[in-house]
MIMIKOL-375977 format. One record per atom (N, C-alpha, C, O): residue number from 1; residue in one letter; atom name; x, y, z. Coordinates in steps of 0.02 Angstrom, whole numbers, plus 50000, padded with zeros to 5 digits. Layout:
N
<atom><k>NUM</k><r>a</r><a>CA</a><c1>X</c1><c2>Y</c2><c3>Z</c3></atom>
...
END
This chain:
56
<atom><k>1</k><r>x</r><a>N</a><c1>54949</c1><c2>52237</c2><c3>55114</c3></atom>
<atom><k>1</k><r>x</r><a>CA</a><c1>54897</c1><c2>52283</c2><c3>55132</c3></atom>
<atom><k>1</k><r>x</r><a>C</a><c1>54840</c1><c2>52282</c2><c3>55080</c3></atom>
<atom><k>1</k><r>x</r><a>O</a><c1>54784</c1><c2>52266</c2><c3>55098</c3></atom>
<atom><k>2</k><r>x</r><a>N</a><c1>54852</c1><c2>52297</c2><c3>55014</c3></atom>
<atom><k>2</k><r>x</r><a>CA</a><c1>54828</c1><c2>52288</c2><c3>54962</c3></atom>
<atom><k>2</k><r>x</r><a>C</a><c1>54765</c1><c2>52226</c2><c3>54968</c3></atom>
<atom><k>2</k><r>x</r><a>O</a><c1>54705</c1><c2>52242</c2><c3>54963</c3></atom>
<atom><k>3</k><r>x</r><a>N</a><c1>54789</c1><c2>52148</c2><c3>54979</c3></atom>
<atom><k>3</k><r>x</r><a>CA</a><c1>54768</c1><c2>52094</c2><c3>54986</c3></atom>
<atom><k>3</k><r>x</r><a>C</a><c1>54712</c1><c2>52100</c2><c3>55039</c3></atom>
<atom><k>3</k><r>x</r><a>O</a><c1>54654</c1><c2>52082</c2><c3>55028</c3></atom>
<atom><k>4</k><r>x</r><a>N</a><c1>54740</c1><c2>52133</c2><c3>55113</c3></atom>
<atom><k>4</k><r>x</r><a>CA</a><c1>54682</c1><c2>52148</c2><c3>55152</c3></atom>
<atom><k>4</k><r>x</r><a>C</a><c1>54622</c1><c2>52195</c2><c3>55134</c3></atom>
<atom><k>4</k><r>x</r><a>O</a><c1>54564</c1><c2>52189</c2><c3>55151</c3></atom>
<atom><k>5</k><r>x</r><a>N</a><c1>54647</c1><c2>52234</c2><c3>55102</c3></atom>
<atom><k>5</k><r>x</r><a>CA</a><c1>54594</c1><c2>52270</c2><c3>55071</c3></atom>
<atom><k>5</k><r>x</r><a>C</a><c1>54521</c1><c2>52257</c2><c3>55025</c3></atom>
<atom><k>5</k><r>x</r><a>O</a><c1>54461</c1><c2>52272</c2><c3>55023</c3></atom>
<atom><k>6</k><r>x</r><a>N</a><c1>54574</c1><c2>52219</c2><c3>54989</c3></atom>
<atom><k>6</k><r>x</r><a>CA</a><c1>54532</c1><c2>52184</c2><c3>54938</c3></atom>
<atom><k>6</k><r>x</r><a>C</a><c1>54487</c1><c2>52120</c2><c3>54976</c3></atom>
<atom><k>6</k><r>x</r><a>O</a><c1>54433</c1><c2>52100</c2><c3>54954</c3></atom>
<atom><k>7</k><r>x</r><a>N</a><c1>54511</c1><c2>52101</c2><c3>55018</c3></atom>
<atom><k>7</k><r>x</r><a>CA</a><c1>54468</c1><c2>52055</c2><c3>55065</c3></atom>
<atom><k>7</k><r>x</r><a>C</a><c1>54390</c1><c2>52097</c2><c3>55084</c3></atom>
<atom><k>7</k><r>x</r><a>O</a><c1>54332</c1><c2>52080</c2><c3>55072</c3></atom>
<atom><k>8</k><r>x</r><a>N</a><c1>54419</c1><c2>52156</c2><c3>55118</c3></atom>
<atom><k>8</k><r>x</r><a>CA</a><c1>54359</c1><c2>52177</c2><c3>55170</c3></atom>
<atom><k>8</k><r>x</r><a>C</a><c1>54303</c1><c2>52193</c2><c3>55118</c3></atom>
<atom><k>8</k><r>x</r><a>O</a><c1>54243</c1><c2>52179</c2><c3>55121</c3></atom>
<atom><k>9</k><r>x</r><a>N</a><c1>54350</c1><c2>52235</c2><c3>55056</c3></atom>
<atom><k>9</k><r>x</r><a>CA</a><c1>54285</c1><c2>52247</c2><c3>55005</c3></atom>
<atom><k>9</k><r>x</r><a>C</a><c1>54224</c1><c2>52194</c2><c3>54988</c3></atom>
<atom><k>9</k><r>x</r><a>O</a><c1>54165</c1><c2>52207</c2><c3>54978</c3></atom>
<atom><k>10</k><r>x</r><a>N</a><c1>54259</c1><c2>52132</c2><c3>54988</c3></atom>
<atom><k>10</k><r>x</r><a>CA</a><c1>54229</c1><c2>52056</c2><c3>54964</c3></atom>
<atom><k>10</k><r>x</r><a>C</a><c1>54183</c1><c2>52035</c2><c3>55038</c3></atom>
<atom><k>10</k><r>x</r><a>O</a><c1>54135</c1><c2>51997</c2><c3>55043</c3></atom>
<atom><k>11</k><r>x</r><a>N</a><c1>54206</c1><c2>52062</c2><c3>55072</c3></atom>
<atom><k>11</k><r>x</r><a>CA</a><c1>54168</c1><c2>52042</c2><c3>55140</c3></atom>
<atom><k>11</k><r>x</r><a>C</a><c1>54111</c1><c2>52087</c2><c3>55131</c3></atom>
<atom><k>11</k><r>x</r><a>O</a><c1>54056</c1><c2>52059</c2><c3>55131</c3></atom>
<atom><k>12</k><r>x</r><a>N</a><c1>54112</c1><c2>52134</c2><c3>55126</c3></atom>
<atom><k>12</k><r>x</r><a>CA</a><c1>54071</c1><c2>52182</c2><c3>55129</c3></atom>
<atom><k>12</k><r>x</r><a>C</a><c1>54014</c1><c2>52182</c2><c3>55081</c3></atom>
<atom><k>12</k><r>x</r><a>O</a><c1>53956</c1><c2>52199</c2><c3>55092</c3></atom>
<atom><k>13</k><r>x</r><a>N</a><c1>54045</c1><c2>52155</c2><c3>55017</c3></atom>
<atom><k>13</k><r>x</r><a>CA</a><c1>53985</c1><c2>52142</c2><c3>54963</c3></atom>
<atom><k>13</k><r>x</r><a>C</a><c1>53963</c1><c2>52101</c2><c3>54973</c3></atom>
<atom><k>13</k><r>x</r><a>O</a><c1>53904</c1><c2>52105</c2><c3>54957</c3></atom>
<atom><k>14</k><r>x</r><a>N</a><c1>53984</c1><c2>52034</c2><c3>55003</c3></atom>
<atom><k>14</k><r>x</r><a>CA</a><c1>53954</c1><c2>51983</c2><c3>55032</c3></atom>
<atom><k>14</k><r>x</r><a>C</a><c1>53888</c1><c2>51993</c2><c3>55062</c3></atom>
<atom><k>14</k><r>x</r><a>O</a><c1>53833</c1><c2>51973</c2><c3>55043</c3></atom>
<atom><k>15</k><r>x</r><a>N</a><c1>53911</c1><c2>52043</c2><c3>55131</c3></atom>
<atom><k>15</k><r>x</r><a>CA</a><c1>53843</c1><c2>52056</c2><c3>55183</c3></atom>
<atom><k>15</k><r>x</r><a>C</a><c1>53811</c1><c2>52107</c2><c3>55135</c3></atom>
<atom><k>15</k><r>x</r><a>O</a><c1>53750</c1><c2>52102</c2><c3>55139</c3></atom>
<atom><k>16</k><r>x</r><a>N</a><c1>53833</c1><c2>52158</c2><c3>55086</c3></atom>
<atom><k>16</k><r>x</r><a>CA</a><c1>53770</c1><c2>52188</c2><c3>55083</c3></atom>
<atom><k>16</k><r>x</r><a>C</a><c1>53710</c1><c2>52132</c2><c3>55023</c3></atom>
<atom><k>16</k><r>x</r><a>O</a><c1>53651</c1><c2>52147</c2><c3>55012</c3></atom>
<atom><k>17</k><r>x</r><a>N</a><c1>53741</c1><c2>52079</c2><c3>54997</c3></atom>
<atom><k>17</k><r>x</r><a>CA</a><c1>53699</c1><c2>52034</c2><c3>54957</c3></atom>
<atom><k>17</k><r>x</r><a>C</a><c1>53653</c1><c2>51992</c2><c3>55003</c3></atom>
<atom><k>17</k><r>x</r><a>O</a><c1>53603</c1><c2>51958</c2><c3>54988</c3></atom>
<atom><k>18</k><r>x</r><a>N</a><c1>53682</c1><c2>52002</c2><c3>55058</c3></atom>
<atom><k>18</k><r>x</r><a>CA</a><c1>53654</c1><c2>51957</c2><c3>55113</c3></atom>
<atom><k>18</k><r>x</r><a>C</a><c1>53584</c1><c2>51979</c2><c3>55139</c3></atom>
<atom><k>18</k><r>x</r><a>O</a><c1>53530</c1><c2>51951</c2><c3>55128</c3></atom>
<atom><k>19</k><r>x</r><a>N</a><c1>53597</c1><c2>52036</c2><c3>55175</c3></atom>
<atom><k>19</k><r>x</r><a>CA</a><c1>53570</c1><c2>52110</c2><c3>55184</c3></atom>
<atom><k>19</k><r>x</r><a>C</a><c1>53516</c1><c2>52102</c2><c3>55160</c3></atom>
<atom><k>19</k><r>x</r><a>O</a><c1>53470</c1><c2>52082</c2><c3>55194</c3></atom>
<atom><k>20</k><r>x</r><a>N</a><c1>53504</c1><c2>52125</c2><c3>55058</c3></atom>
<atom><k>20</k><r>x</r><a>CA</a><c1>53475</c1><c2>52135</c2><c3>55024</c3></atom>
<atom><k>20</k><r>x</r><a>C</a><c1>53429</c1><c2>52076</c2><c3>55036</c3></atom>
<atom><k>20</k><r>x</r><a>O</a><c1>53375</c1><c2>52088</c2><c3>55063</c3></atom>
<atom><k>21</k><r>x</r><a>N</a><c1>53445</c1><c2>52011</c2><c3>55019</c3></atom>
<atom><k>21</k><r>x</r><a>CA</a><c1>53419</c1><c2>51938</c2><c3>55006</c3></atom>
<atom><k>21</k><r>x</r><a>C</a><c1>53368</c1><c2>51940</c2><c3>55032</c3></atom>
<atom><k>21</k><r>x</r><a>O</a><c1>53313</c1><c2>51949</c2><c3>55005</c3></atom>
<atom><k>22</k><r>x</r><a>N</a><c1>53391</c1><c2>51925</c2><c3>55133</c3></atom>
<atom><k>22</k><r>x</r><a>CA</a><c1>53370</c1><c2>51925</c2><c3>55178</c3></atom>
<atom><k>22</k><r>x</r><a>C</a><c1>53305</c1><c2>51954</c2><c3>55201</c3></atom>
<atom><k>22</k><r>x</r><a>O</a><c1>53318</c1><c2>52008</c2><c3>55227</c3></atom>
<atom><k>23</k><r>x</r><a>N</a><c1>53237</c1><c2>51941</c2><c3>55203</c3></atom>
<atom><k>23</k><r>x</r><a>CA</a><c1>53189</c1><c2>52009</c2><c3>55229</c3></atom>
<atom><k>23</k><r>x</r><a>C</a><c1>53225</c1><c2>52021</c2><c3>55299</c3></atom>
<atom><k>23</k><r>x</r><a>O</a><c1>53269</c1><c2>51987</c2><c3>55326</c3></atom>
<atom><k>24</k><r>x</r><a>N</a><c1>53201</c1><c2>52065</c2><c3>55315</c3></atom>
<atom><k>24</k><r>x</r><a>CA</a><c1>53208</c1><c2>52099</c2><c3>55379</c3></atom>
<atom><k>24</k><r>x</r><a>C</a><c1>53296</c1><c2>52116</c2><c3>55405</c3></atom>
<atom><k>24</k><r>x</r><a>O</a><c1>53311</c1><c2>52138</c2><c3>55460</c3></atom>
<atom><k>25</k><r>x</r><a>N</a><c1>53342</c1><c2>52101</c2><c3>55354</c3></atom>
<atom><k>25</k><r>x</r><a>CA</a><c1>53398</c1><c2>52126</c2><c3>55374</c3></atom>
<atom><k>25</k><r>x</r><a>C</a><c1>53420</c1><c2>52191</c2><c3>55312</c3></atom>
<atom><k>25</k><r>x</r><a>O</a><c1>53472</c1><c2>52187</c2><c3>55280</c3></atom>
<atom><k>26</k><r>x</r><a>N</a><c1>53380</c1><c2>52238</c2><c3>55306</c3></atom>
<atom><k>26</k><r>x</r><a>CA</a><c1>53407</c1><c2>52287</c2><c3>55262</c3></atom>
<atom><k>26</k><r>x</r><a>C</a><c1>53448</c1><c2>52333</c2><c3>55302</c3></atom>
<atom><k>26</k><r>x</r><a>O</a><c1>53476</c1><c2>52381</c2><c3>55276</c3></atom>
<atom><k>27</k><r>x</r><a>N</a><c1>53451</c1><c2>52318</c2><c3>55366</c3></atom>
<atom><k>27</k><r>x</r><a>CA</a><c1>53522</c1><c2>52356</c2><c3>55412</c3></atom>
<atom><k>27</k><r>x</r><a>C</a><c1>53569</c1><c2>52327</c2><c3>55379</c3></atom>
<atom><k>27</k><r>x</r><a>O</a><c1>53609</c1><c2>52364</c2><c3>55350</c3></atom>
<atom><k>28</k><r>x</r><a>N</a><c1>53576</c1><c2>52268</c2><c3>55374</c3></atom>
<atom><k>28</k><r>x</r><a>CA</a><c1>53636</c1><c2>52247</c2><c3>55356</c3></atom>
<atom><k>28</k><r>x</r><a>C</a><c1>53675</c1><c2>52261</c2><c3>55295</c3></atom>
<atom><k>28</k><r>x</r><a>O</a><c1>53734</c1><c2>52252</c2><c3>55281</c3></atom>
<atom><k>29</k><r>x</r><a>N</a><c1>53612</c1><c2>52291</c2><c3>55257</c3></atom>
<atom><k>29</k><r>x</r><a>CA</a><c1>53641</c1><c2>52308</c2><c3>55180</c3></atom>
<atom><k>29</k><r>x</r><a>C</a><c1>53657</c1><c2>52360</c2><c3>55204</c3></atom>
<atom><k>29</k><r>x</r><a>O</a><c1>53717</c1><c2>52358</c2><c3>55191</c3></atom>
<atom><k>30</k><r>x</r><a>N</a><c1>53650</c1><c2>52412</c2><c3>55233</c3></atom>
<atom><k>30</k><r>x</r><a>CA</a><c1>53673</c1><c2>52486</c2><c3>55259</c3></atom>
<atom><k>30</k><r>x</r><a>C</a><c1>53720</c1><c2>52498</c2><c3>55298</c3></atom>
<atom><k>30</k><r>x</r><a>O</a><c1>53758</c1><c2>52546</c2><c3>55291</c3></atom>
<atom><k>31</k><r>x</r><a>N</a><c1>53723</c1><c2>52463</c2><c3>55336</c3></atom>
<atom><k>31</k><r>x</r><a>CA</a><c1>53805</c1><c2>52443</c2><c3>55367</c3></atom>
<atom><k>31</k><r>x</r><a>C</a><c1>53860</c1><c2>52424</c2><c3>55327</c3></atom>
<atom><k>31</k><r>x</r><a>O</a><c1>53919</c1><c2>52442</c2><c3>55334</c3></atom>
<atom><k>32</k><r>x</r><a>N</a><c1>53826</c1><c2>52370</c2><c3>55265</c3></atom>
<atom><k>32</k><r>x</r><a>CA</a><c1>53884</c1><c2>52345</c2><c3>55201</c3></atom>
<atom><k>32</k><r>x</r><a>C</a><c1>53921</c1><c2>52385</c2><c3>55157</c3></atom>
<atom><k>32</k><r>x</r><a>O</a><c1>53977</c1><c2>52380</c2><c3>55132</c3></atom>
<atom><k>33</k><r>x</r><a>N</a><c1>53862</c1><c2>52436</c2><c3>55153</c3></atom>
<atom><k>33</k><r>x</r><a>CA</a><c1>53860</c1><c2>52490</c2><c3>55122</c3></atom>
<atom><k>33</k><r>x</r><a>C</a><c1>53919</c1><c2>52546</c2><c3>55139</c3></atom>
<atom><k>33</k><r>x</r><a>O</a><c1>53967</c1><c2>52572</c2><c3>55109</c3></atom>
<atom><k>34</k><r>x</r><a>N</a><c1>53892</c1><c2>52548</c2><c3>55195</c3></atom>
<atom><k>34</k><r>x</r><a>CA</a><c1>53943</c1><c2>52606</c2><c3>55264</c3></atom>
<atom><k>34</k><r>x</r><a>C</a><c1>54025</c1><c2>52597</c2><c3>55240</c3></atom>
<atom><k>34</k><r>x</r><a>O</a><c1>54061</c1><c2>52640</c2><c3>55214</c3></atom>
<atom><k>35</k><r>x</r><a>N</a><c1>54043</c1><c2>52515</c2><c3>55260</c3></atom>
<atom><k>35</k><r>x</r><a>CA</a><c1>54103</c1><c2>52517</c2><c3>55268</c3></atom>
<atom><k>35</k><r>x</r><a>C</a><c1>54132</c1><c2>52496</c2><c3>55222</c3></atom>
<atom><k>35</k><r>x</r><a>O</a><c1>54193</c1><c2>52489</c2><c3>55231</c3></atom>
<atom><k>36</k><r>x</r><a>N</a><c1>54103</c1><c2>52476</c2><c3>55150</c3></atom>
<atom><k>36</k><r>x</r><a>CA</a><c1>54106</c1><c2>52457</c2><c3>55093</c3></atom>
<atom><k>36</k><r>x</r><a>C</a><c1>54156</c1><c2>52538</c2><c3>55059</c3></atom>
<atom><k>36</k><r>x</r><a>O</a><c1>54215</c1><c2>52538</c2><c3>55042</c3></atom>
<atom><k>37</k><r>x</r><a>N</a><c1>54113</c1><c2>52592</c2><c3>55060</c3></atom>
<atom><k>37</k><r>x</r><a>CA</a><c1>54122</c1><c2>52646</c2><c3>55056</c3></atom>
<atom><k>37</k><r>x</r><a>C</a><c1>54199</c1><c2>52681</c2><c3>55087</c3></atom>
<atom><k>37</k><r>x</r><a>O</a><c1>54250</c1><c2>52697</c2><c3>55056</c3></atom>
<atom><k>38</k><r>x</r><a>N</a><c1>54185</c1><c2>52685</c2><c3>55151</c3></atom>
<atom><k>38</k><r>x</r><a>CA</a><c1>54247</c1><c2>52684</c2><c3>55205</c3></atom>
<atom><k>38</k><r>x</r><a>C</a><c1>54322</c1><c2>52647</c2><c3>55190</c3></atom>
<atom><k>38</k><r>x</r><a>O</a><c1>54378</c1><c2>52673</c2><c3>55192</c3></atom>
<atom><k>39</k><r>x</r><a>N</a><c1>54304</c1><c2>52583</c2><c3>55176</c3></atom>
<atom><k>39</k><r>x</r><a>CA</a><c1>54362</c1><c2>52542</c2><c3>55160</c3></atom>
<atom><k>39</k><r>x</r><a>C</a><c1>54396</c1><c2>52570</c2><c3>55081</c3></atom>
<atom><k>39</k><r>x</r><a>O</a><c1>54455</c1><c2>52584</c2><c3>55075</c3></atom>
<atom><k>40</k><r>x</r><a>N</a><c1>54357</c1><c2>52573</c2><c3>55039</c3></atom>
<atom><k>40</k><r>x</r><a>CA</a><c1>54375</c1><c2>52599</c2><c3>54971</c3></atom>
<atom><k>40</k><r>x</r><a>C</a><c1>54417</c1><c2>52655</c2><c3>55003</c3></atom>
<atom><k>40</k><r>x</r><a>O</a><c1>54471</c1><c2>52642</c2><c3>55030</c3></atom>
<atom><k>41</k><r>x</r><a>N</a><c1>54389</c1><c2>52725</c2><c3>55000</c3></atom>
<atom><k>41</k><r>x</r><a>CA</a><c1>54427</c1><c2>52783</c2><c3>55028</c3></atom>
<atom><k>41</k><r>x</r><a>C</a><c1>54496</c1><c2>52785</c2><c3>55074</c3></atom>
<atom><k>41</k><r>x</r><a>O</a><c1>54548</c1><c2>52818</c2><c3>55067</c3></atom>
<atom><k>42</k><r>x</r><a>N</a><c1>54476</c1><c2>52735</c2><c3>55124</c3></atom>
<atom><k>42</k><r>x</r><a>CA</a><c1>54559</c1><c2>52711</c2><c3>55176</c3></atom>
<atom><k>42</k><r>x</r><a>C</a><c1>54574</c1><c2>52681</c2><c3>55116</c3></atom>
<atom><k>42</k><r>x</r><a>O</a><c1>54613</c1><c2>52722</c2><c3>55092</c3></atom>
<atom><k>43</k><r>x</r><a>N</a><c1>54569</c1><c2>52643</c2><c3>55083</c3></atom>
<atom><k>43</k><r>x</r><a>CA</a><c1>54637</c1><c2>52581</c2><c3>55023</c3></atom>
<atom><k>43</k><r>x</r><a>C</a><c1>54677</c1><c2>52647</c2><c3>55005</c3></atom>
<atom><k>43</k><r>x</r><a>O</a><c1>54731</c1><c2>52670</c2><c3>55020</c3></atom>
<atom><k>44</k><r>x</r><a>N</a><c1>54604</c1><c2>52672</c2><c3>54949</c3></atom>
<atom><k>44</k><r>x</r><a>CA</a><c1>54653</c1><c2>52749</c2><c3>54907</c3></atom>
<atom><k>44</k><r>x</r><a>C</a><c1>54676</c1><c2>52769</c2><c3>54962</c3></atom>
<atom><k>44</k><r>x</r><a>O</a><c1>54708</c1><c2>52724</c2><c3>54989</c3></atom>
<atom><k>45</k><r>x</r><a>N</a><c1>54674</c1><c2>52818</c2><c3>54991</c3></atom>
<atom><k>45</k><r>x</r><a>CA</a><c1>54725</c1><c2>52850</c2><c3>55020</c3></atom>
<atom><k>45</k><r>x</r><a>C</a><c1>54773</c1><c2>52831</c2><c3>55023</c3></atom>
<atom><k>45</k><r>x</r><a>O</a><c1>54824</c1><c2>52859</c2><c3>55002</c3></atom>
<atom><k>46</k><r>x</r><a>N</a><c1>54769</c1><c2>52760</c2><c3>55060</c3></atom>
<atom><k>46</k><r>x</r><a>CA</a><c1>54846</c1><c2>52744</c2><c3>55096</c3></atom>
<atom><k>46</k><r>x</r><a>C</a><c1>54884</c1><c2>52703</c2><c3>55022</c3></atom>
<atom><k>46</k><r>x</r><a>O</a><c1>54938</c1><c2>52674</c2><c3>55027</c3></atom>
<atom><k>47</k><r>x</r><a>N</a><c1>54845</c1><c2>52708</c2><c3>54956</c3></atom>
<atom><k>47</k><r>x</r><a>CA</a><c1>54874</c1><c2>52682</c2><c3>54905</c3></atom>
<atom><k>47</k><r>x</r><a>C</a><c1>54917</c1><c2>52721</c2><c3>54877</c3></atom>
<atom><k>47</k><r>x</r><a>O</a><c1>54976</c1><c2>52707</c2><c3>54863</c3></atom>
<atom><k>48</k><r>x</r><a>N</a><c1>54870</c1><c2>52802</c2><c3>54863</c3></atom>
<atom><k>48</k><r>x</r><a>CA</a><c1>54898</c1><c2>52852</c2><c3>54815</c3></atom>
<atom><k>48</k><r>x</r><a>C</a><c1>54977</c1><c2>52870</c2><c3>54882</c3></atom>
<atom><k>48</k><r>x</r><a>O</a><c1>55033</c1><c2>52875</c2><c3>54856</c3></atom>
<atom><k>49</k><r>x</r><a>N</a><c1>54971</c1><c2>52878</c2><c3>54966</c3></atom>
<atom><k>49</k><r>x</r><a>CA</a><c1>55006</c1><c2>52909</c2><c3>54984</c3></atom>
<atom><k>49</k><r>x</r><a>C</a><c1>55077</c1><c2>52860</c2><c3>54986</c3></atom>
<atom><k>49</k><r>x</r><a>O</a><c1>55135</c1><c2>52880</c2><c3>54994</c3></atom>
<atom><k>50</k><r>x</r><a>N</a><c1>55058</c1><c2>52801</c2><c3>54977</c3></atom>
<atom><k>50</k><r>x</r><a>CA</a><c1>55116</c1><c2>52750</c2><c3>54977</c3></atom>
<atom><k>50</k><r>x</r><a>C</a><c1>55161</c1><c2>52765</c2><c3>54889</c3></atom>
<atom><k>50</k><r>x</r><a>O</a><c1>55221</c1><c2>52767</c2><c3>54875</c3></atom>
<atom><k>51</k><r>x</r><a>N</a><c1>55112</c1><c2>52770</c2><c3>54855</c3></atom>
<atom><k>51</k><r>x</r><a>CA</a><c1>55149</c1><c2>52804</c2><c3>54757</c3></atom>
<atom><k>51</k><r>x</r><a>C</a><c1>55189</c1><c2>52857</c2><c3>54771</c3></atom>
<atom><k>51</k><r>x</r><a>O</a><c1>55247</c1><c2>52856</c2><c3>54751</c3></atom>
<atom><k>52</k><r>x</r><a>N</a><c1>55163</c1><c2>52916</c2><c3>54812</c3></atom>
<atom><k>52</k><r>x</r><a>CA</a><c1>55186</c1><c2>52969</c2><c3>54818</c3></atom>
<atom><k>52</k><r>x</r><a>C</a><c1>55263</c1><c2>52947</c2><c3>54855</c3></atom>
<atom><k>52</k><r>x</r><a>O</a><c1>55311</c1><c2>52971</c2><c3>54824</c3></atom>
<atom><k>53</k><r>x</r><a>N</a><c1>55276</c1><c2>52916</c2><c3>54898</c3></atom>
<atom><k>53</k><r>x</r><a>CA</a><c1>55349</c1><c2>52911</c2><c3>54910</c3></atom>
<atom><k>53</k><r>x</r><a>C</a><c1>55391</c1><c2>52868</c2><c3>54888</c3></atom>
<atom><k>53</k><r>x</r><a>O</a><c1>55444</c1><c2>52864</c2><c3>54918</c3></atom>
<atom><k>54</k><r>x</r><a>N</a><c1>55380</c1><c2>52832</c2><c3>54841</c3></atom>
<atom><k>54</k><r>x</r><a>CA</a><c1>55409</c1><c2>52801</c2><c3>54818</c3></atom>
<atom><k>54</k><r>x</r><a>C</a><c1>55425</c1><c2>52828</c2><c3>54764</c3></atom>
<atom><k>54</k><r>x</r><a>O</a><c1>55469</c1><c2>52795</c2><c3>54737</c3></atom>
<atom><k>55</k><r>x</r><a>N</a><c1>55402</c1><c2>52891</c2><c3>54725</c3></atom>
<atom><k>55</k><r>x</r><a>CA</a><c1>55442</c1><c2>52912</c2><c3>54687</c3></atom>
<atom><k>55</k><r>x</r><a>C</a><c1>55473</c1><c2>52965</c2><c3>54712</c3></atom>
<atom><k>55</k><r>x</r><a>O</a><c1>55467</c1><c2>53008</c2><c3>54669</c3></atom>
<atom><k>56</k><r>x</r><a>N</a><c1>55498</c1><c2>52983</c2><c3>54750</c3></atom>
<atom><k>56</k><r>x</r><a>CA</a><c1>55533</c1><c2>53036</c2><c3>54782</c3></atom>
<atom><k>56</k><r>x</r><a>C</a><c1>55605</c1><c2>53013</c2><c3>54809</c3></atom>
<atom><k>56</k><r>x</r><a>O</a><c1>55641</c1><c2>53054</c2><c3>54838</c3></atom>
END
């Protein structure tokens, strides 16, 4: 899970460098942005809640 995660992040910085580069695609940096954001927050969660049972 971890591994996928760390993928989408890399995808994501990808398009928002792309985005940026690009004239006329600064959607794309804002979309990169979007789920760049999104993906971080889903990893933690499902990181810290996966710690939490494993010590229990």
């Amino acid at each position: 899970m971890l591994a996928f995660i760390l993928f989408l992040i890399i995808v994501w910085i990808i398009l928002g460098i792309i985005g940026a580069v690009v004239h006329g695609l600064v959607w794309l940096l804002i979309v990169a942005a979007i789920l760049f954001v999104a993906t971080l927050a889903l990893g933690g969660s499902r990181l810290r809640a996966g710690r939490g049972r494993a010590t229990r």
